[in-house]
PAMARVO-932215 format. One line per field, with one value per residue (C-alpha): x, y, z; residue in one letter; residue number from 1. Coordinates in steps of 0.2 Angstrom, whole numbers. Layout:
N
X = c(X/...);
Y = c(Y/...);
Z = c(Z/...);
rest = c(a/...);
nr = c(NUM/...);
***
This chain:
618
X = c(-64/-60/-62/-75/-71/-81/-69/-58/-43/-46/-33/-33/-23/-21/-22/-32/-48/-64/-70/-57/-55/-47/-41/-22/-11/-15/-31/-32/-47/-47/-60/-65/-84/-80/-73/-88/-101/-91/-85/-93/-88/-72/-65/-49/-46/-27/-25/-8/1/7/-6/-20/-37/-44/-62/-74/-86/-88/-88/-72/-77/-90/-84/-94/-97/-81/-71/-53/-43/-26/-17/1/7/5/15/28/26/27/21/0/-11/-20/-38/-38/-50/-51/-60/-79/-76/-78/-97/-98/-105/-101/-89/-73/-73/-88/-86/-104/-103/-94/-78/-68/-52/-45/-26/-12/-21/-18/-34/-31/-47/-36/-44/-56/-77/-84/-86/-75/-63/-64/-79/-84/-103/-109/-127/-124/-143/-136/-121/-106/-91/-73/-68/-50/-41/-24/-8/-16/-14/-29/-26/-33/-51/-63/-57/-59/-59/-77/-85/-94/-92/-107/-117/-132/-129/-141/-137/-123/-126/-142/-136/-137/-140/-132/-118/-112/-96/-88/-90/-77/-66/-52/-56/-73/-78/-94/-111/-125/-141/-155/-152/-137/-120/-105/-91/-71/-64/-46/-38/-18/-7/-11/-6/-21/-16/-23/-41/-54/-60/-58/-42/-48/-65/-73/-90/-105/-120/-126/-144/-148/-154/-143/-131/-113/-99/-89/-71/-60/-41/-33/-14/2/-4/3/-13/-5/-10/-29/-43/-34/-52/-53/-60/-78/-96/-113/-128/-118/-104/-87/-76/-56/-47/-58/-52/-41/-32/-42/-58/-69/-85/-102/-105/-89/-85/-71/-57/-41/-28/-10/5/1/9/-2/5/2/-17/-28/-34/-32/-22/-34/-50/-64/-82/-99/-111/-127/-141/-142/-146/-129/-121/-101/-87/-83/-66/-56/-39/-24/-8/11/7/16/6/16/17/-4/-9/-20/-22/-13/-26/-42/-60/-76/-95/-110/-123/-122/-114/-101/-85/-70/-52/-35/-21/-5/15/9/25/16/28/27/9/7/-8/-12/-4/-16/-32/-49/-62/-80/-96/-106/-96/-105/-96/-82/-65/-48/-34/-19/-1/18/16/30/23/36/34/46/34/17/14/-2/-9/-20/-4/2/-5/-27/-38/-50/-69/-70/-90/-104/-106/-100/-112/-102/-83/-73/-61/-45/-30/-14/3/19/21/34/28/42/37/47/36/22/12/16/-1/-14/-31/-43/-55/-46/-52/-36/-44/-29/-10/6/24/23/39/34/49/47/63/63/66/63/51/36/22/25/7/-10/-21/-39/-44/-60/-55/-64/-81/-95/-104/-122/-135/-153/-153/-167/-162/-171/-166/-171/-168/-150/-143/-147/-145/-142/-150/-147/-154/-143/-126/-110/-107/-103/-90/-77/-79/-80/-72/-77/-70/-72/-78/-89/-101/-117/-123/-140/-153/-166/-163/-148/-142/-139/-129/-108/-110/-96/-101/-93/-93/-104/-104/-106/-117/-115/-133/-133/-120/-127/-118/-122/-143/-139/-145/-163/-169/-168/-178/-174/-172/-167/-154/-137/-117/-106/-87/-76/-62/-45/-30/-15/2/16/35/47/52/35/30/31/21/7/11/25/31/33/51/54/71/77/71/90/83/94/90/98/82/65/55/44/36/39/50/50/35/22/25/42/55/42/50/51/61/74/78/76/64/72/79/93/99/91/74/63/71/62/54/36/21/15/3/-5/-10/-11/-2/14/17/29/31/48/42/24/27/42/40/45/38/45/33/35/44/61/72/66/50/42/52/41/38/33/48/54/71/75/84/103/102/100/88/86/99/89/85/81/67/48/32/25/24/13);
Y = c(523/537/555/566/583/593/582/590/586/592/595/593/596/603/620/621/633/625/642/642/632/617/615/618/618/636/633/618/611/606/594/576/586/597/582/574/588/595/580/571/557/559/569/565/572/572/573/577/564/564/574/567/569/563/556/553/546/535/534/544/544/537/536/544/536/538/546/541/545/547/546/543/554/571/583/567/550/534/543/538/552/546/544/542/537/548/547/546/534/522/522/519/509/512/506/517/521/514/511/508/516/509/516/521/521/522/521/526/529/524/519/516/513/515/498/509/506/490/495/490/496/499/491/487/485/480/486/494/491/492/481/491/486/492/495/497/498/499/503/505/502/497/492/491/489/485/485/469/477/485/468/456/437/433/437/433/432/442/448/458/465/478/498/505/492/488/477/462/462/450/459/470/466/475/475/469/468/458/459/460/463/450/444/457/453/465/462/468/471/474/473/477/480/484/482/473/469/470/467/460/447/443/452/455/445/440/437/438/441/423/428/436/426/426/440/435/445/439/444/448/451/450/451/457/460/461/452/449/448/447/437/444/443/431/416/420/410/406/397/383/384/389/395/400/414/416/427/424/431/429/422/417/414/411/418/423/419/418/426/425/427/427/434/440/437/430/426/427/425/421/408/401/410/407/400/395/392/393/399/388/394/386/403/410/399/395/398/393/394/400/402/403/400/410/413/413/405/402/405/407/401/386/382/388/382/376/373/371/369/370/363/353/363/364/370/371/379/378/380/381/387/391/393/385/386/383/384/381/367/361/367/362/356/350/347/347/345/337/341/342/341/350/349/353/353/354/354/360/368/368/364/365/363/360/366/356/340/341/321/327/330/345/341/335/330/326/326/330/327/315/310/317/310/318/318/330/327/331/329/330/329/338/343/346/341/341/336/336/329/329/315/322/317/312/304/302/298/293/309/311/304/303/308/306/313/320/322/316/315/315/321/318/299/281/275/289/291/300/296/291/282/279/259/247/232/227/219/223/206/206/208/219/238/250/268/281/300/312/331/329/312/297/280/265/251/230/217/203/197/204/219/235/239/227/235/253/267/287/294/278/279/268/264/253/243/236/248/253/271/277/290/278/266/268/284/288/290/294/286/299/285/266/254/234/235/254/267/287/298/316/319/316/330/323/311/296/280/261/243/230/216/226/225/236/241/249/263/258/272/263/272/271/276/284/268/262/280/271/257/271/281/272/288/296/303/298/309/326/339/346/367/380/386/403/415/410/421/434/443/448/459/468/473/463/458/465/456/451/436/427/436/424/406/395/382/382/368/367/347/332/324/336/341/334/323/328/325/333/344/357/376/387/372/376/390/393/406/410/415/418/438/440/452/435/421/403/388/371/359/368/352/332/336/349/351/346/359/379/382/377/377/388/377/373/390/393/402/418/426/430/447/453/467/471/466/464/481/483);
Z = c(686/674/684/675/671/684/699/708/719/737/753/772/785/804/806/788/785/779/775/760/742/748/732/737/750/754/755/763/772/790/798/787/792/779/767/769/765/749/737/724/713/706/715/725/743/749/770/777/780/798/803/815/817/834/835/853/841/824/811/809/789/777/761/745/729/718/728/732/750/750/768/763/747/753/756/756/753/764/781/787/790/807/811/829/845/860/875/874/861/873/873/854/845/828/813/814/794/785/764/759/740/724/716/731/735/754/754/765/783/802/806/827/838/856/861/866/863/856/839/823/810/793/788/768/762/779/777/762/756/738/729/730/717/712/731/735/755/753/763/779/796/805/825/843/837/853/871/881/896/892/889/902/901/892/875/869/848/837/820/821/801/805/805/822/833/849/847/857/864/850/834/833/816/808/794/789/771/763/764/777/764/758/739/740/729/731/719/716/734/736/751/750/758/776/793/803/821/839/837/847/836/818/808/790/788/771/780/773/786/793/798/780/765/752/755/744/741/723/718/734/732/752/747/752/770/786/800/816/834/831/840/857/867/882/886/883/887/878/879/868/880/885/870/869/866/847/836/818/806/790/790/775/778/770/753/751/732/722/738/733/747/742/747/767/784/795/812/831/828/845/836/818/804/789/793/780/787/786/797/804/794/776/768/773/759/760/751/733/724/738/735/746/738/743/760/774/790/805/824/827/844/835/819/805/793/796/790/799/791/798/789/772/760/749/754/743/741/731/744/738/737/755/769/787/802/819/822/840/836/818/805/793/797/788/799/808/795/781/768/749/734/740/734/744/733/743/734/734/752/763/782/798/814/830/843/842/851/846/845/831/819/811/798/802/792/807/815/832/834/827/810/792/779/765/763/755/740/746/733/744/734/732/751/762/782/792/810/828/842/832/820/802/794/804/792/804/796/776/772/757/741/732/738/732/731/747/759/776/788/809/813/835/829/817/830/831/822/806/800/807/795/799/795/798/798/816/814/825/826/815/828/829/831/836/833/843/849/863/861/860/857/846/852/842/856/853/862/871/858/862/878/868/881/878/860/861/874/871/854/844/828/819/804/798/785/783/788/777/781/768/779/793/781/780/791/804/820/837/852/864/878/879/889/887/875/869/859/862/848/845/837/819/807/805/818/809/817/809/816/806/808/806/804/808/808/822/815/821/819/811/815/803/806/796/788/786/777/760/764/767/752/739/731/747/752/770/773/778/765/770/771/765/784/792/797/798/785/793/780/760/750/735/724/720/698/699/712/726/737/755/764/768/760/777/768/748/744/731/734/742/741/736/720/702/711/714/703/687/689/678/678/692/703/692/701/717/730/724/707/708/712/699/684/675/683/677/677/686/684/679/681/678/688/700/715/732/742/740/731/714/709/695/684/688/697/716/723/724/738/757/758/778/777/776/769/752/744/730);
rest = c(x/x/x/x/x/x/x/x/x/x/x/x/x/x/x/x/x/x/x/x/x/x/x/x/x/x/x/x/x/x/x/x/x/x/x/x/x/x/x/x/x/x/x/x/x/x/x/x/x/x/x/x/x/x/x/x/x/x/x/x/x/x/x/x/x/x/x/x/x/x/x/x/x/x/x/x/x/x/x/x/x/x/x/x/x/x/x/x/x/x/x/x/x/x/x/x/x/x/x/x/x/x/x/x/x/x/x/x/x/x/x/x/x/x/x/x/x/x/x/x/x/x/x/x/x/x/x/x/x/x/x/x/x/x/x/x/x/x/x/x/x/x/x/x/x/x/x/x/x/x/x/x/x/x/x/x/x/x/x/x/x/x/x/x/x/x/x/x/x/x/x/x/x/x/x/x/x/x/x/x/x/x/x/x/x/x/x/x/x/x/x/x/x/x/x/x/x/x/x/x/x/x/x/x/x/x/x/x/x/x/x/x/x/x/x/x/x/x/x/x/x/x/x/x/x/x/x/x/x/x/x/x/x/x/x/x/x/x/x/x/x/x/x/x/x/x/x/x/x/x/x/x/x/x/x/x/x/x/x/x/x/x/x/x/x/x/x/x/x/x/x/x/x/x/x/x/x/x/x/x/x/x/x/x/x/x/x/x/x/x/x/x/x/x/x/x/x/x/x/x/x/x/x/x/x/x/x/x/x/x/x/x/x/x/x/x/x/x/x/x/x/x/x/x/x/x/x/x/x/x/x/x/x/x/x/x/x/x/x/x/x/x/x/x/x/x/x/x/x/x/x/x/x/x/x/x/x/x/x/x/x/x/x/x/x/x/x/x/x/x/x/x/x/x/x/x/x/x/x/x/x/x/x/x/x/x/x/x/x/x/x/x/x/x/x/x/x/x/x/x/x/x/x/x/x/x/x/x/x/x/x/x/x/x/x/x/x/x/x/x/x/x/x/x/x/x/x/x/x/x/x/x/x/x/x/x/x/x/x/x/x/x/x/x/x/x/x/x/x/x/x/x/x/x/x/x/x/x/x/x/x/x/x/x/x/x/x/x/x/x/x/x/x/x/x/x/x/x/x/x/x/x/x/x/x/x/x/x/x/x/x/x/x/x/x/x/x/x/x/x/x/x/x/x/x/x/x/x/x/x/x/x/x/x/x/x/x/x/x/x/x/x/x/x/x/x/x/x/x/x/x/x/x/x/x/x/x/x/x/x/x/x/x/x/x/x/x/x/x/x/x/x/x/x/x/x/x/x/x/x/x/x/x/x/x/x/x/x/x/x/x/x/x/x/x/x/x/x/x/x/x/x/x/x/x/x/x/x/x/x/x/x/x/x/x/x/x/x/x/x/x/x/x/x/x/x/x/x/x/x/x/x/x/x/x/x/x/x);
nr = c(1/2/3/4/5/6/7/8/9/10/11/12/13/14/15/16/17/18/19/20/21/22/23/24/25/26/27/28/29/30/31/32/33/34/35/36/37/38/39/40/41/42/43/44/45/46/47/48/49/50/51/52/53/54/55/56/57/58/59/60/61/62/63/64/65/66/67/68/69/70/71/72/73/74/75/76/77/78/79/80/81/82/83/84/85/86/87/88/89/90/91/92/93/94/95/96/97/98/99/100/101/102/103/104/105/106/107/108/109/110/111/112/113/114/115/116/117/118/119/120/121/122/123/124/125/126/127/128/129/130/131/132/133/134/135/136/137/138/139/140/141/142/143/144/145/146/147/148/149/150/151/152/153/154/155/156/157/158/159/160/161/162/163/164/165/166/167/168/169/170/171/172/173/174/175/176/177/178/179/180/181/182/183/184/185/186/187/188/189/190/191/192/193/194/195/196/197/198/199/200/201/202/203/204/205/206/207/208/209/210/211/212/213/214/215/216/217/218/219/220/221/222/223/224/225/226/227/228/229/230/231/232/233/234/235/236/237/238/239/240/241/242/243/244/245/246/247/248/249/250/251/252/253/254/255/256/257/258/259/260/261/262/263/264/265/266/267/268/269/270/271/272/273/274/275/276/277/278/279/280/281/282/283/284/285/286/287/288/289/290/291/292/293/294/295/296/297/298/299/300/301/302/303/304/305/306/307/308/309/310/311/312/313/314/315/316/317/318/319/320/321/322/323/324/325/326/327/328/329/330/331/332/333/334/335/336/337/338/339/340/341/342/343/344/345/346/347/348/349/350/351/352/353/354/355/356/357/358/359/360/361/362/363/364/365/366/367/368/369/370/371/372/373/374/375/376/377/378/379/380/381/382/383/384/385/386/387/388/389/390/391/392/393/394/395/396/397/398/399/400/401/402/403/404/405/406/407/408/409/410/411/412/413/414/415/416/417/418/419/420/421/422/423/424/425/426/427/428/429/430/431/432/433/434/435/436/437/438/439/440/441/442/443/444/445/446/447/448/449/450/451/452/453/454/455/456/457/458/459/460/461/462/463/464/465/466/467/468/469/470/471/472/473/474/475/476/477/478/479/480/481/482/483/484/485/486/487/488/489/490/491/492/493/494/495/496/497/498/499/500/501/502/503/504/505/506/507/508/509/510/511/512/513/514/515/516/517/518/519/520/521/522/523/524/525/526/527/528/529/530/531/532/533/534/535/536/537/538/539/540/541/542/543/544/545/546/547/548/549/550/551/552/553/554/555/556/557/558/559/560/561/562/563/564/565/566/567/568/569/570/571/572/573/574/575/576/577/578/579/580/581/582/583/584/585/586/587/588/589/590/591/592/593/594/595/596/597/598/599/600/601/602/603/604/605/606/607/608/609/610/611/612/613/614/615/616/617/618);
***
């Protein structure tokens, strides 16, 4: 946004005078109070960095229309001025620095809540009552949001998005940017970056408000940031139940359009490193054209990937060029829901893991409850999944539509499962079926014909053919419990009721070792990717469109069986993480064909050398 020319450019530090210009460093302001009640749009407002203001309430600062905040150029560069949480904060309830107008710019700032209160951090276009656009948080460091020790072991969840209410205990995010307003769409966030570590619940989350009608944020850029150590609250309970330690890195959720994460570090999360979602209520939408692509996911306490869906909806993402490692559950999952029309497009990532011994594979494509009337499309090729104790690929449910030229290699031994594969070949014998529900469970009850028990155990899967309701028909349902005449499964979606003369088929997991792999995939490759190895990458260095790179070479490959020999694919899967933030960038394939995995070889040339160091500076 071009500055007009009444704006003007505005100073604070400690020890300032709010009686004087503020214009220079002379004259320098004080207090953010006075910030607050002087600027107007365009204007620019430097704070000394290194300097801290203390706070023993929120918000700290509320952003004006148009108005850029610098934390980290004045008088030197590099060092965080610090906006920081005292006692008293402890009784707040508010969002620690709230961005509720358009055109602003927040960049260079310690943003540290002293695990003190139960509010959250930086918050963008929660109740703005207005679309906000051009928003940019950048080179912060946001941390110790919420404090566990102030929260009871229950809460009852009510709309978490209304101004001035009193919050439950589990909303305190990092760094929260969406929407929380009926029929409401904000557009253009950048988040870049930023530090987002120690919070109660979410890291950064792109969530738009799930009891709202309609509320959508389009066009967010999460990249080059640092999320760690987030979702640190404890085991926690509702009505619905008990739930885990529940926090993530990233989450994306709702009506949260066109989201682009690239280029971040997301490790040591209390729950999942990227989680797409939806909420329960239809009105709250879900996410379309999410990307993730050149990312590095690893060490998360679950999953490092992983989707889950409410109700029927559309669900779809792009992941790719991504780096997953160590994970201490599933790398990669897609899970839980009905999905519609959705598409996963999953290619030329690079998934590790020596710790998990996970029975659901590192890599998932699974549904742990009842039935899932509509499958994803999920395109699988050009991936590295190198396994230790763990199933490689695990197909629960022949969720992969179409796969190929993958590299699937179990590396503890010949003999273990390097891939699961769901099959039907089992008949259930024809016989009449009565379907029926109660408040929680439906039941599909027979009369006389074969016991059920010698058939089905817990966890079984099966599906129908033959009732006149369509939505019973080649359904897969899960085994709740199992009497000799009657299956229970969770209530489906609508409380169907048929009975008609039915057939039906039992789902039987077929394993298949690492000489079997081809029989499951014939372009597979079933041997060691042979990694450059050294150091495990921790983060990125270099600037983002000049020289930006992993910063090490543990998972290139320059020899072996992933080079030229992964499908052809076309624009953007052409890209790869060593190349993708070069001033330069050079295209797949560079040799015979692309290279499987996140990286591409650059032609007859090695790899880029490892460079030890930091994170993705912009």
């Amino acid at each position: 946004m071009a500055r007009n020319s009444e704006a003007a450019t505005y100073y604070v530090k400690n020890g300032g005078n709010d009686s004087l210009s503020g214009l220079d460093d002379a004259s320098a302001w004080e207090t953010i109070a006075k910030v607050q009640l002087t600027v107007t749009s365009g204007d620019m407002v430097y704070f000394n960095s290194g300097d801290i203001w203390e706070f023993s309430t929120a918000p700290f600062l509320t952003a004006e229309r148009g108005v850029s905040y610098i934390g980290n150029e004045w008088p030197s560069a590099g060092v965080k001025a610090e906006l920081k949480g005292i006692t008293g904060l402890e009784a707040d309830t508010h969002r620690l620095v709230v961005i509720n107008e358009s055109d602003v710019v927040f960049k260079g700032f310690e943003v540290d809540g002293s695990s003190m209160g139960t509010g959250g951090g930086l918050y963008v276009g929660y109740g703005a009552g207005k679309a906000i656009d051009n928003i940019t948080v950048k080179d912060c460091y946001i941390h110790h949001t919420g404090n566990p020790n102030l929260v009871g072991g229950n809460h009852s969840i009510t709309d978490p998005n209304i101004l001035n209410e009193t919050w439950q205990p589990n909303w305190q995010y990092g760094l929260y940017a969406a929407g929380g307003d009926d029929n409401i769409t904000h557009t253009n966030f950048n988040i870049i970056n930023n530090e987002v570590a120690y919070t109660y619940h979410e890291g950064v989350a792109i969530y738009t408000a799930w009891v709202r009608t309609n509320p959508r944020v389009d066009g967010v850029s999460v990249r080059g940031n640092n999320v760690h150590d987030c979702g640190t609250r404890p085991t926690y309970t509702n009505a619905n139940g008990t739930y885990g330690n529940g926090g993530v890195g990233v989450l994306v959720a709702n009506n949260a359009d066109n989201v682009t994460v690239e280029f971040n570090s997301i490790r040591d999360n209390g729950m999942t490193g990227i989680w797409e979602r939806t909420s329960p209520e239809a009105a709250a939408g879900s996410p379309d054209n999410l990307i993730i692509r050149n990312n590095l996911i690893y060490e998360n306490t679950g999953s490092g990937f992983s989707t889950q869906i409410g109700l029927v909806h559309s669900l779809n993402a792009n992941i790719y060029s991504n780096i997953f490692y160590n994970n201490a559950g599933i790398d990669l999952e897609v899970s839980n829901g009905e999905y519609e029309a959705s598409t996963f497009d999953i290619y030329n990532n690079t998934i590790y893991n020596t710790v998990s011994a996970t029975s659901y594979g590192i890599v998932s494509f699974f549904q742990y409850s009842n039935a899932m009337a509509n499958y994803p499309i999920v395109n699988f090729k050009n991936n590295i999944i190198y396994s230790n104790n763990a199933i490689g690929v695990y197909d629960h449910l022949t969720k992969i539509t179409a796969h190929s030229n993958n590299l699937i290699y179990r590396a503890s031994g010949s003999t273990g499962a390097a891939i699961s594969n769901m099959s039907y070949a089992e008949v259930i014998p024809e016989t009449e079926v009565t379907v029926s529900n109660d408040a929680t469970y439906t039941y599909f009850t027979k009369s006389g014909g074969t016991d059920w028990t010698t058939i089905f155990t817990h966890y079984n899967f099966f599906k129908w053919s033959g009732f006149t309701t369509p939505a019973l028909n080649n359904i897969v349902f899960m085994v709740d419990a199992v009497t000799e005449n009657q299956l229970r499964v969770a209530k489906t979606s609508i409380p169907y009721t048929d009975i008609n003369i039915v057939t039906g088929v039992k789902g039987t997991m077929t394993n298949f070792n690492r000489s079997a792999v081809a029989t499951w995939e014939p372009t597979a490759q079933n041997t060691d990717p042979e990694f450059t190895v050294g150091t495990l990458p921790t983060g990125f260095t270099g600037t983002y469109g000049i020289n930006l790179l992993p910063n090490t070479n543990y998972f290139a490959t320059t020899t072996g069986p992933t080079i030229d020999t992964g499908a052809t694919l076309g624009s953007p899967f052409n890209s790869s993480i060593n190349s993708a933030g070069l001033a330069s960038p050079f295209l797949r394939p560079q040799g015979g064909a692309y290279d499987i995995g996140a990286y591409e070889l650059q032609g007859a040339d090695t790899v880029p050398p490892s460079v030890p160091g930091g994170l993705a500076v912009e």
